[in-house]
PDB file of N, CA, C and O in Angstrom:
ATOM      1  N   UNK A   1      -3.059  -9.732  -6.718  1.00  0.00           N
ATOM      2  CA  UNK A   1      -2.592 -10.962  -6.133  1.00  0.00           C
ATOM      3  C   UNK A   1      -3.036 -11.072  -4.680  1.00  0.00           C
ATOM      4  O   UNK A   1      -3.551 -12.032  -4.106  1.00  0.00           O
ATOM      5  N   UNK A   2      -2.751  -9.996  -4.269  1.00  0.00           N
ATOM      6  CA  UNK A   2      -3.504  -9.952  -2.552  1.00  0.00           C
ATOM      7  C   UNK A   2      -4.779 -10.251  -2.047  1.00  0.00           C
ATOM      8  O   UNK A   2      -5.025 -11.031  -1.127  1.00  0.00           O
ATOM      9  N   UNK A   3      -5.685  -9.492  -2.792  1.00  0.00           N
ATOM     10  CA  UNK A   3      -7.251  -9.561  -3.330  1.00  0.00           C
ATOM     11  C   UNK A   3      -7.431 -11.327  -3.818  1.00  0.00           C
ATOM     12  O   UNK A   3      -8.515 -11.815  -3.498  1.00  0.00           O
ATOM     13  N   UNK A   4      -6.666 -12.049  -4.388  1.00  0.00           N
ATOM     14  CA  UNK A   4      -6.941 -13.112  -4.639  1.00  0.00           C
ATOM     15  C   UNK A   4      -6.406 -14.200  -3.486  1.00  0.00           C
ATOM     16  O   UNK A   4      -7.040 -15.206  -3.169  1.00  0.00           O
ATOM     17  N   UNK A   5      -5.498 -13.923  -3.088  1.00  0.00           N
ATOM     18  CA  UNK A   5      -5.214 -15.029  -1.890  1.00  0.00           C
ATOM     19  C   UNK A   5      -5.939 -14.380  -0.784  1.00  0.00           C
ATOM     20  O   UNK A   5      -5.677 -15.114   0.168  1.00  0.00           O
ATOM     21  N   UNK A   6      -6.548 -13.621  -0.436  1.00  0.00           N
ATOM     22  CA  UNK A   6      -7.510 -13.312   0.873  1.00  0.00           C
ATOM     23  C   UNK A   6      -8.752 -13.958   0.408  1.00  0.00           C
ATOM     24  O   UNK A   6      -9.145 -14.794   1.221  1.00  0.00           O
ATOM     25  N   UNK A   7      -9.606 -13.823  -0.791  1.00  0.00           N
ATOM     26  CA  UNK A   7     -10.463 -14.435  -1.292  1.00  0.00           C
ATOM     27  C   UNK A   7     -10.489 -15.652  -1.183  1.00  0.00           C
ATOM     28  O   UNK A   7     -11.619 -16.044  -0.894  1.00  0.00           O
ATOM     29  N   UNK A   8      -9.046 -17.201  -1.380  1.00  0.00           N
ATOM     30  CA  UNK A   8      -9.448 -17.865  -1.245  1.00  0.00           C
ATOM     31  C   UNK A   8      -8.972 -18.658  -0.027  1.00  0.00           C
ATOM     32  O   UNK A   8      -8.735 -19.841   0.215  1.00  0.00           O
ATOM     33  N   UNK A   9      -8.918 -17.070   0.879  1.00  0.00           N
ATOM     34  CA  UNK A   9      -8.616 -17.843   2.104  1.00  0.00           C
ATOM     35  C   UNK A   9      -7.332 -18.052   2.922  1.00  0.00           C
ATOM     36  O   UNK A   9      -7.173 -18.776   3.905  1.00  0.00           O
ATOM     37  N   UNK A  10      -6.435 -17.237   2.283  1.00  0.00           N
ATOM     38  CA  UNK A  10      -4.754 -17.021   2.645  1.00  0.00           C
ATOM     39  C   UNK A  10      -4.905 -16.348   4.092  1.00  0.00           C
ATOM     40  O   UNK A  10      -5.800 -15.549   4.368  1.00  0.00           O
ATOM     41  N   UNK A  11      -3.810 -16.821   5.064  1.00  0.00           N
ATOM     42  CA  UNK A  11      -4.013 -16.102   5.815  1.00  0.00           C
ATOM     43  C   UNK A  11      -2.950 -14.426   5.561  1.00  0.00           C
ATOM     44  O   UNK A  11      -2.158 -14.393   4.619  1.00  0.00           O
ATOM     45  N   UNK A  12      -3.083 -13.299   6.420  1.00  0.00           N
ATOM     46  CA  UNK A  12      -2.953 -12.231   6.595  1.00  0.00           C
ATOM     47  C   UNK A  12      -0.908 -12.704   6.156  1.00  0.00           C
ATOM     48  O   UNK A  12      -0.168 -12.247   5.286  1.00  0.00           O
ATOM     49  N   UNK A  13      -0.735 -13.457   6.926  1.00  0.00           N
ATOM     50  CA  UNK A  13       0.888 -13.523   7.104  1.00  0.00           C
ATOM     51  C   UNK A  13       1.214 -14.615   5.574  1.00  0.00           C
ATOM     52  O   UNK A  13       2.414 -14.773   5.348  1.00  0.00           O
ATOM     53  N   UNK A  14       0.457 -15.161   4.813  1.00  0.00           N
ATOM     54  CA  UNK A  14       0.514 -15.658   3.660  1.00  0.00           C
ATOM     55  C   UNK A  14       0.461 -14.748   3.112  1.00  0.00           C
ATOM     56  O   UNK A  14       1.465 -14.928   2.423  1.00  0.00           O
ATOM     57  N   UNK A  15       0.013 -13.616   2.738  1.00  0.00           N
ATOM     58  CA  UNK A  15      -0.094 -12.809   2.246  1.00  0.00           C
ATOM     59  C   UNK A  15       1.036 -11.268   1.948  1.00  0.00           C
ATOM     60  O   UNK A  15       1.124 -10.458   1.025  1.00  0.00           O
ATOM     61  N   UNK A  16       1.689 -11.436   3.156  1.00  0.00           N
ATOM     62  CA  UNK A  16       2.654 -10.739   3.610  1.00  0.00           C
ATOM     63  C   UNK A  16       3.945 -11.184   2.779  1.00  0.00           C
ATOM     64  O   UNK A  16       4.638 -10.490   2.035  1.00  0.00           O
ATOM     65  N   UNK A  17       4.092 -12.723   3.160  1.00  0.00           N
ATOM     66  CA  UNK A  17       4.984 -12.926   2.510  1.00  0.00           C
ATOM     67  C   UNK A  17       5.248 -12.969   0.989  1.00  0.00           C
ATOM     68  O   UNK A  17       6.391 -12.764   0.580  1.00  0.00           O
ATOM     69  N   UNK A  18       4.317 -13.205   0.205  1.00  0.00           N
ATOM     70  CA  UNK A  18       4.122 -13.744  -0.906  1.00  0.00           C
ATOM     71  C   UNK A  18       3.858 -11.988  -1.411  1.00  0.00           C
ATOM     72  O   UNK A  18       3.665 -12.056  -2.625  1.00  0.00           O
ATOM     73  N   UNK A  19       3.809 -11.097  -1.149  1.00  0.00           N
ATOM     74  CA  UNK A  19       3.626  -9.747  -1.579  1.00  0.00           C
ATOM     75  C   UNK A  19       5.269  -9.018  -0.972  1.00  0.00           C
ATOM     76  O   UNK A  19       5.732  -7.958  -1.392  1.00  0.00           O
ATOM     77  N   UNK A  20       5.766  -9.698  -0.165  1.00  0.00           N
ATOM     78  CA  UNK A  20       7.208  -8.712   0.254  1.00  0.00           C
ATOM     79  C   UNK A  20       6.771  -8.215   1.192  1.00  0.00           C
ATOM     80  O   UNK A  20       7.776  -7.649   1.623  1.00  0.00           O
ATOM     81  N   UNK A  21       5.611  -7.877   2.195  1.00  0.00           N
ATOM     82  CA  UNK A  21       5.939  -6.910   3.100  1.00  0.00           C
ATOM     83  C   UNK A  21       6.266  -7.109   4.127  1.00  0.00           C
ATOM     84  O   UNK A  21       6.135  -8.238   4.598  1.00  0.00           O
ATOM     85  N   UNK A  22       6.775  -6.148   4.802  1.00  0.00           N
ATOM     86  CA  UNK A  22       7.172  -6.175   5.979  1.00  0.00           C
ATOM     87  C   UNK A  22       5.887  -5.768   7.316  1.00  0.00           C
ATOM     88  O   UNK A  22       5.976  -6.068   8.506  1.00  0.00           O
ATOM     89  N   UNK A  23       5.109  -5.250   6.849  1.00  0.00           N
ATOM     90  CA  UNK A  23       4.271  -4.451   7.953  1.00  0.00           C
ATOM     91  C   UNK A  23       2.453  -5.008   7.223  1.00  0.00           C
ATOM     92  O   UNK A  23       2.042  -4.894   6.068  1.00  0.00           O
ATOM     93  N   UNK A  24       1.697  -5.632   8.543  1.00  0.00           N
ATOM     94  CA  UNK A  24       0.612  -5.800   8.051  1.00  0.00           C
ATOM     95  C   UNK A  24      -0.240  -4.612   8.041  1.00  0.00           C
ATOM     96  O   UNK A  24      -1.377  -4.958   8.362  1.00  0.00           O
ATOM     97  N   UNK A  25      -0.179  -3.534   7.841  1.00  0.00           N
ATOM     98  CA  UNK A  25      -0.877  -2.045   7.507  1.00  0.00           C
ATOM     99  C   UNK A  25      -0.671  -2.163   5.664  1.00  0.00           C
ATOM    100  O   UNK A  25      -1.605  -1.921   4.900  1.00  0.00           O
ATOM    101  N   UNK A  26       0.337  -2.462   5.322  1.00  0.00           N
ATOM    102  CA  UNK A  26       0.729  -2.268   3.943  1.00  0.00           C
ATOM    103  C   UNK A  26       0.162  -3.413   3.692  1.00  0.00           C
ATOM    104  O   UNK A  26      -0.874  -3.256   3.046  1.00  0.00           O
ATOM    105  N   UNK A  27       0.464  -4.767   3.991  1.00  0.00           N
ATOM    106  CA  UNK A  27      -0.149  -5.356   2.903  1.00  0.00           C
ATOM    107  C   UNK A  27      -1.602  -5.665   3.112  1.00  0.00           C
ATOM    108  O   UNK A  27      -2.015  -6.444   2.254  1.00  0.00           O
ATOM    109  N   UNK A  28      -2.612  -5.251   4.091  1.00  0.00           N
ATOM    110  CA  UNK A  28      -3.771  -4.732   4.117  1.00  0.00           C
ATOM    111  C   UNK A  28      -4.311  -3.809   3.100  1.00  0.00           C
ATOM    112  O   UNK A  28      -5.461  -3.905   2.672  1.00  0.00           O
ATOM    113  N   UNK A  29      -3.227  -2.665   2.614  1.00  0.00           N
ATOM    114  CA  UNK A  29      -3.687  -2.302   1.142  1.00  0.00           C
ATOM    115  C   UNK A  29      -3.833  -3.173   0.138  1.00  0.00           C
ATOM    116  O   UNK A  29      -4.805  -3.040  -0.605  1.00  0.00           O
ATOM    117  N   UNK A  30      -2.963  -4.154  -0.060  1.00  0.00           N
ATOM    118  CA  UNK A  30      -3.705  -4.743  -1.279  1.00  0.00           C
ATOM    119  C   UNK A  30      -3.906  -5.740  -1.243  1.00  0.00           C
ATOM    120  O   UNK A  30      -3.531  -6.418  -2.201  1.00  0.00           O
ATOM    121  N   UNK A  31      -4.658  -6.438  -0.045  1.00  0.00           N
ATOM    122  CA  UNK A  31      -5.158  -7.265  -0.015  1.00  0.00           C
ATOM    123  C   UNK A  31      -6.744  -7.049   0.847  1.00  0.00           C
ATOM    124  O   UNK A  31      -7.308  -7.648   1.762  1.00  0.00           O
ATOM    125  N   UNK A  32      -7.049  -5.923   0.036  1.00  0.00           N
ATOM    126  CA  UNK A  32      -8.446  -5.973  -0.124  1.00  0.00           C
ATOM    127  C   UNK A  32      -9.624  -7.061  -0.770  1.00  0.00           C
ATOM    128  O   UNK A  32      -9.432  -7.681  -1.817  1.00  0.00           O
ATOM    129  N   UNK A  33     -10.390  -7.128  -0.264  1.00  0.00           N
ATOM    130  CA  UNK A  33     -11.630  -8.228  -0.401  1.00  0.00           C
ATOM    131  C   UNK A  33     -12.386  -7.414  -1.404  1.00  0.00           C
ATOM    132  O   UNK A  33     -12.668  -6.217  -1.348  1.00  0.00           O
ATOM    133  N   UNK A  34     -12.743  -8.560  -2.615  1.00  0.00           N
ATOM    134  CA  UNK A  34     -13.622  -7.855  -3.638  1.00  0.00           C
ATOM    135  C   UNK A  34     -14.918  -7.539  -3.049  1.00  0.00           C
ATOM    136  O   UNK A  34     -15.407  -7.765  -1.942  1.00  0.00           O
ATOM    137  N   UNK A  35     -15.455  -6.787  -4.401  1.00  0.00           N
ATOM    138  CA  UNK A  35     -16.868  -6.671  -3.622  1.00  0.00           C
ATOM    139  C   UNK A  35     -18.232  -7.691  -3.487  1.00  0.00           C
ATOM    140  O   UNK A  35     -19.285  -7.597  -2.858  1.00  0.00           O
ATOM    141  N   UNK A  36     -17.559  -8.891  -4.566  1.00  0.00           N
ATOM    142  CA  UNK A  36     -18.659 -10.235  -4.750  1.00  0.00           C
ATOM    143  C   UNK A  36     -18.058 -10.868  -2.935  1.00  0.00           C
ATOM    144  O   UNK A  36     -18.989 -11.367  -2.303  1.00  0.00           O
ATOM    145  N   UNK A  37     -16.927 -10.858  -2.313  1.00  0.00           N
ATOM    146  CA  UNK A  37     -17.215 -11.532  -1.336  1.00  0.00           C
ATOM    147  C   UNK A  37     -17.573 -10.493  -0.410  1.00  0.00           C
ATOM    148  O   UNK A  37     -18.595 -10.933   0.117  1.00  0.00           O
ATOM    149  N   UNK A  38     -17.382  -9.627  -0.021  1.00  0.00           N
ATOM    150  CA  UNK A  38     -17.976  -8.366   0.868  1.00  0.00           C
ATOM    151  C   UNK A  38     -19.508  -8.732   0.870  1.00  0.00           C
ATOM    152  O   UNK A  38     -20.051  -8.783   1.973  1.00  0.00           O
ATOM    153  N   UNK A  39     -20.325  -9.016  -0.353  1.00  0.00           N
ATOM    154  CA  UNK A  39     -21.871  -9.418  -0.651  1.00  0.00           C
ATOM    155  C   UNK A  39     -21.775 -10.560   0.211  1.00  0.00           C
ATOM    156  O   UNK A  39     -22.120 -10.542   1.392  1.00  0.00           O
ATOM    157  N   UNK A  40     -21.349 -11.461  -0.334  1.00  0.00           N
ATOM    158  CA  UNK A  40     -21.434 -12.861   0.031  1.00  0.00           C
ATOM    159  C   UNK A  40     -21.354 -12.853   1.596  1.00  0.00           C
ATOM    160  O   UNK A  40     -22.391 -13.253   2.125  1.00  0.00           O
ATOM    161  N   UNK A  41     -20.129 -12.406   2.642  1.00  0.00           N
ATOM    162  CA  UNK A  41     -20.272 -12.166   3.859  1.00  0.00           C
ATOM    163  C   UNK A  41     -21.289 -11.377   4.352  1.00  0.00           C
ATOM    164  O   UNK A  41     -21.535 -11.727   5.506  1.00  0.00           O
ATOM    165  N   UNK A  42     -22.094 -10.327   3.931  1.00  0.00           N
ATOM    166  CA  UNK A  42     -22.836  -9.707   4.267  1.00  0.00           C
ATOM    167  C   UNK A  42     -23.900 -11.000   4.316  1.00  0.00           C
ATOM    168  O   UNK A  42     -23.942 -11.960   5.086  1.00  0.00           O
ATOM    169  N   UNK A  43     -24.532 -10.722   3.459  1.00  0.00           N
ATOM    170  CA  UNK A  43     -25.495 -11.964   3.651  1.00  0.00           C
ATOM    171  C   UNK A  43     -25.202 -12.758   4.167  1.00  0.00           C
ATOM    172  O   UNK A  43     -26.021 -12.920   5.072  1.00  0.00           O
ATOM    173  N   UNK A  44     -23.831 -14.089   4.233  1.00  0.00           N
ATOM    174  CA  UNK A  44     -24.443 -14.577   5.136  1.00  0.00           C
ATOM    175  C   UNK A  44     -24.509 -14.274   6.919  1.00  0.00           C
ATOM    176  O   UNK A  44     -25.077 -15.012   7.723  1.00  0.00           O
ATOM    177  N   UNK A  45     -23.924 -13.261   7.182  1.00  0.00           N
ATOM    178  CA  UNK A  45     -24.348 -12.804   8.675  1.00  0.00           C
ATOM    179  C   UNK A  45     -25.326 -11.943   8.913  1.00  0.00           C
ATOM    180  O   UNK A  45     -25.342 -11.317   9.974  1.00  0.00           O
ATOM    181  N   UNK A  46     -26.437 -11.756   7.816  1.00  0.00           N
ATOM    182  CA  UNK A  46     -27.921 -11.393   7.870  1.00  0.00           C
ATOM    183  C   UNK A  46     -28.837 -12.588   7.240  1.00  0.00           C
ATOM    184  O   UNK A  46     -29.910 -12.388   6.671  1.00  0.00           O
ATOM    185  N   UNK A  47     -28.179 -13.975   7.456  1.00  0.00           N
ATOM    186  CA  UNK A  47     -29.624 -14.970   7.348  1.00  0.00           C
ATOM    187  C   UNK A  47     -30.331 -14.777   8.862  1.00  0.00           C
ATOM    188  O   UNK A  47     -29.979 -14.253   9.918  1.00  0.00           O
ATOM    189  N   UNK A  48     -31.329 -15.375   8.461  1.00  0.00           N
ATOM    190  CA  UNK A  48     -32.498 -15.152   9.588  1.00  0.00           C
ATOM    191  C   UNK A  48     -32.234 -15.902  10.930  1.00  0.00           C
ATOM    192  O   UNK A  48     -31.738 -17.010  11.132  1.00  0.00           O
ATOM    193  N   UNK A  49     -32.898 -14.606  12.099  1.00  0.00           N
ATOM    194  CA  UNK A  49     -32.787 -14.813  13.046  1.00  0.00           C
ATOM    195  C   UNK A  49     -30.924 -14.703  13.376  1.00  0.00           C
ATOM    196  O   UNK A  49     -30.460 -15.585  14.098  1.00  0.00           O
ATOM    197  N   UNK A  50     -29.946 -13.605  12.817  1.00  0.00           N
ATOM    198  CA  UNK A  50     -28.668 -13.935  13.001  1.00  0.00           C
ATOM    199  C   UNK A  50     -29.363 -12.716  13.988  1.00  0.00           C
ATOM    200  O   UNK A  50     -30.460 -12.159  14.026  1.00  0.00           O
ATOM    201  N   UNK A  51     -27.550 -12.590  15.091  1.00  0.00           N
ATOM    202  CA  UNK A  51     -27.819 -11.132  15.964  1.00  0.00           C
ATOM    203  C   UNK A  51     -26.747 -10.275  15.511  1.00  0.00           C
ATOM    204  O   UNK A  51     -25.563 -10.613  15.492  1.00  0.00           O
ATOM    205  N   UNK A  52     -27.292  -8.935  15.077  1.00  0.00           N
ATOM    206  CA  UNK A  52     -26.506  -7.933  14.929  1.00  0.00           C
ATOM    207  C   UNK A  52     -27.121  -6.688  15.413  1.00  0.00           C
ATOM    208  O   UNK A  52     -28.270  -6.331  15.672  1.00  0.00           O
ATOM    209  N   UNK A  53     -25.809  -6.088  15.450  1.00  0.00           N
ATOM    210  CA  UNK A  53     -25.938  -4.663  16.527  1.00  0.00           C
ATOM    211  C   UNK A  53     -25.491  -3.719  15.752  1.00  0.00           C
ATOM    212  O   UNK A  53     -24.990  -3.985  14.659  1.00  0.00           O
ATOM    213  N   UNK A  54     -25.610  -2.492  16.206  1.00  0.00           N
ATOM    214  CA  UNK A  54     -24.598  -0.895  15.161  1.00  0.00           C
ATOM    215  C   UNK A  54     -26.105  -0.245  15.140  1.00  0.00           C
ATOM    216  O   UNK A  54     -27.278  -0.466  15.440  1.00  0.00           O
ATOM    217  N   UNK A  55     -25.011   0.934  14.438  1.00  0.00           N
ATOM    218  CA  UNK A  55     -26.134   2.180  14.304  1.00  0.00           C
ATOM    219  C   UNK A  55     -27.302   1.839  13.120  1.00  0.00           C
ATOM    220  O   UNK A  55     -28.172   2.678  12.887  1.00  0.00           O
ATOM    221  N   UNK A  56     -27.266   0.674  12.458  1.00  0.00           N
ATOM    222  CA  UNK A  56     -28.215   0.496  10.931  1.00  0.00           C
ATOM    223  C   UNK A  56     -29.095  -0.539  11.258  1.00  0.00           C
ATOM    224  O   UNK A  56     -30.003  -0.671  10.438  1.00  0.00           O
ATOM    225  N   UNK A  57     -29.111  -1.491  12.416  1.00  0.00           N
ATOM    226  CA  UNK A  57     -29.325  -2.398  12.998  1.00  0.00           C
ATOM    227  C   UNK A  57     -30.943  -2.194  12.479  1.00  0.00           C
ATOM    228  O   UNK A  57     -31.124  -3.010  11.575  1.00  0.00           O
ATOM    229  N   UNK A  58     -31.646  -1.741  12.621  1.00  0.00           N
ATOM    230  CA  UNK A  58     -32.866  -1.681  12.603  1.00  0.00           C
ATOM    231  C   UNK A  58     -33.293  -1.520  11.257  1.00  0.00           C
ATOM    232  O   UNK A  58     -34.282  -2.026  10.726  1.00  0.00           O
ATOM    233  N   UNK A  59     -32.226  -0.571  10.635  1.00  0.00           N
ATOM    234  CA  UNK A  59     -32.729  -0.579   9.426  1.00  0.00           C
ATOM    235  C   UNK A  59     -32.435  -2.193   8.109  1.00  0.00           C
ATOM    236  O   UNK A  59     -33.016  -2.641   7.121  1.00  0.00           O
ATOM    237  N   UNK A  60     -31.235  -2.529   8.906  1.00  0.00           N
ATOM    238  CA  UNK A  60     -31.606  -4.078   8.148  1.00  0.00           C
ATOM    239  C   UNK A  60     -32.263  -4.470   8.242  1.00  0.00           C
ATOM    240  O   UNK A  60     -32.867  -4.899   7.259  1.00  0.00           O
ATOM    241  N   UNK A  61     -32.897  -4.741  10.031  1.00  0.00           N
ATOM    242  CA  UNK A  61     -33.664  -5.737   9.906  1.00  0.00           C
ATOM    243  C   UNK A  61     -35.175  -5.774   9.616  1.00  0.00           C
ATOM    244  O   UNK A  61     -35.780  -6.838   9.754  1.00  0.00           O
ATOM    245  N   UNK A  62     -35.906  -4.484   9.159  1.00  0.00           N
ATOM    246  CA  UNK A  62     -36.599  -3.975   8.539  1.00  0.00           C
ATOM    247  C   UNK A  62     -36.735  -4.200   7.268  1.00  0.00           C
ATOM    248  O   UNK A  62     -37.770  -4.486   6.666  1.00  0.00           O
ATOM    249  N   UNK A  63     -35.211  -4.010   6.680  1.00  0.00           N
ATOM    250  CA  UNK A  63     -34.808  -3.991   5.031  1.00  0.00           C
ATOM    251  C   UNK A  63     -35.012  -3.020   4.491  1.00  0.00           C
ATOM    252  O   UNK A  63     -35.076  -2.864   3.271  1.00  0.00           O
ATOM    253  N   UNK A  64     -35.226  -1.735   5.840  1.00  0.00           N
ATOM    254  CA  UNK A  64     -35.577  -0.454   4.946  1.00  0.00           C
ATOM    255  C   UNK A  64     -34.101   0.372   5.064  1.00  0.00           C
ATOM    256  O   UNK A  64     -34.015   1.487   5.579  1.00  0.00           O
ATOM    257  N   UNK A  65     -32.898  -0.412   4.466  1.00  0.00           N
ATOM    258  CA  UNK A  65     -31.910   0.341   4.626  1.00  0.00           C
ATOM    259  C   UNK A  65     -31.807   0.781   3.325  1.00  0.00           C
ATOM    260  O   UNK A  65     -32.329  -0.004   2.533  1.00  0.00           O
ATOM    261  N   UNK A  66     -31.288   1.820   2.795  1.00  0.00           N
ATOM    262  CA  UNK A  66     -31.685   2.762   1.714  1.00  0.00           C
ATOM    263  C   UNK A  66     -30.169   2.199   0.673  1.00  0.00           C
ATOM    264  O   UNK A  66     -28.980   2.250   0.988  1.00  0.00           O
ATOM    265  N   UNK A  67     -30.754   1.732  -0.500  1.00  0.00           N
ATOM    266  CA  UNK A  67     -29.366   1.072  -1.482  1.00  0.00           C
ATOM    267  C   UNK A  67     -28.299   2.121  -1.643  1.00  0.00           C
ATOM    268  O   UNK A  67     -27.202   1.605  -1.858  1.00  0.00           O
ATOM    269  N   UNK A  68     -28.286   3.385  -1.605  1.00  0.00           N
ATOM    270  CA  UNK A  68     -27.186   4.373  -1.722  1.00  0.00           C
ATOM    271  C   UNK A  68     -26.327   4.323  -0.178  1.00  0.00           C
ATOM    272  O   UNK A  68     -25.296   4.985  -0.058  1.00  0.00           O
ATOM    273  N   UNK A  69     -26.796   3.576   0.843  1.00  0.00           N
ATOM    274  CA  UNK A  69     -25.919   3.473   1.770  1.00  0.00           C
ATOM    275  C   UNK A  69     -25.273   2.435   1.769  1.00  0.00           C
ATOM    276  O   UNK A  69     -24.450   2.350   2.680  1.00  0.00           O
ATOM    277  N   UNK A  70     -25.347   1.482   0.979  1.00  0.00           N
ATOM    278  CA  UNK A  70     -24.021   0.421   0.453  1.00  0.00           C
ATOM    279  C   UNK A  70     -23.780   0.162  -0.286  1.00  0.00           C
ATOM    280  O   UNK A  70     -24.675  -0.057  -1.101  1.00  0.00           O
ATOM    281  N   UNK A  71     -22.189  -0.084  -0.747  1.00  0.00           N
ATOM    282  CA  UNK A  71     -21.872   0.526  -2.126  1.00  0.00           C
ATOM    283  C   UNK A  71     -21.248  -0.791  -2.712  1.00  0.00           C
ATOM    284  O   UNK A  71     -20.044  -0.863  -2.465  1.00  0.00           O
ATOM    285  N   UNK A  72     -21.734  -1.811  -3.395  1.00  0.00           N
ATOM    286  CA  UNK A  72     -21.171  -3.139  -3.883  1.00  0.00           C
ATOM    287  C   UNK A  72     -20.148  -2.449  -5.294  1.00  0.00           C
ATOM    288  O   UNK A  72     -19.485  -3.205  -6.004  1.00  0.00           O
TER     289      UNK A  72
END
């Protein structure tokens, strides 16, 4: 249920309530993001010409980042 109202956009405290919790650490457990939108955000903050930084930075933008280092 968590996983589905973050998906379509619930906020953090919608979520809270509608699950019982009291503490947003807990209901951060289950309101994990699947892995079709995890894809979907990825891409779109690697369309072209976006700016990103971190330790892999180069290897995106290369595309020589190696498929066993992300795990859909």
């Amino acid at each position: 249920m968590g996983t589905q109202l973050a998906e379509r956009g619930a906020t953090l405290h919608t979520i809270m309530k509608v699950l019982g919790h009291s503490s947003v650490s807990m209901a951060l457990i289950y309101a994990q993001i699947s892995d079709r939108e995890v894809l979907r955000d990825y891409k779109a903050v690697l369309t072209p010409g976006a700016t990103i930084a971190g330790p892999a930075v180069e290897d995106l933008k290369s595309g020589t980042l190696p498929d066993e280092a992300v795990h859909w």
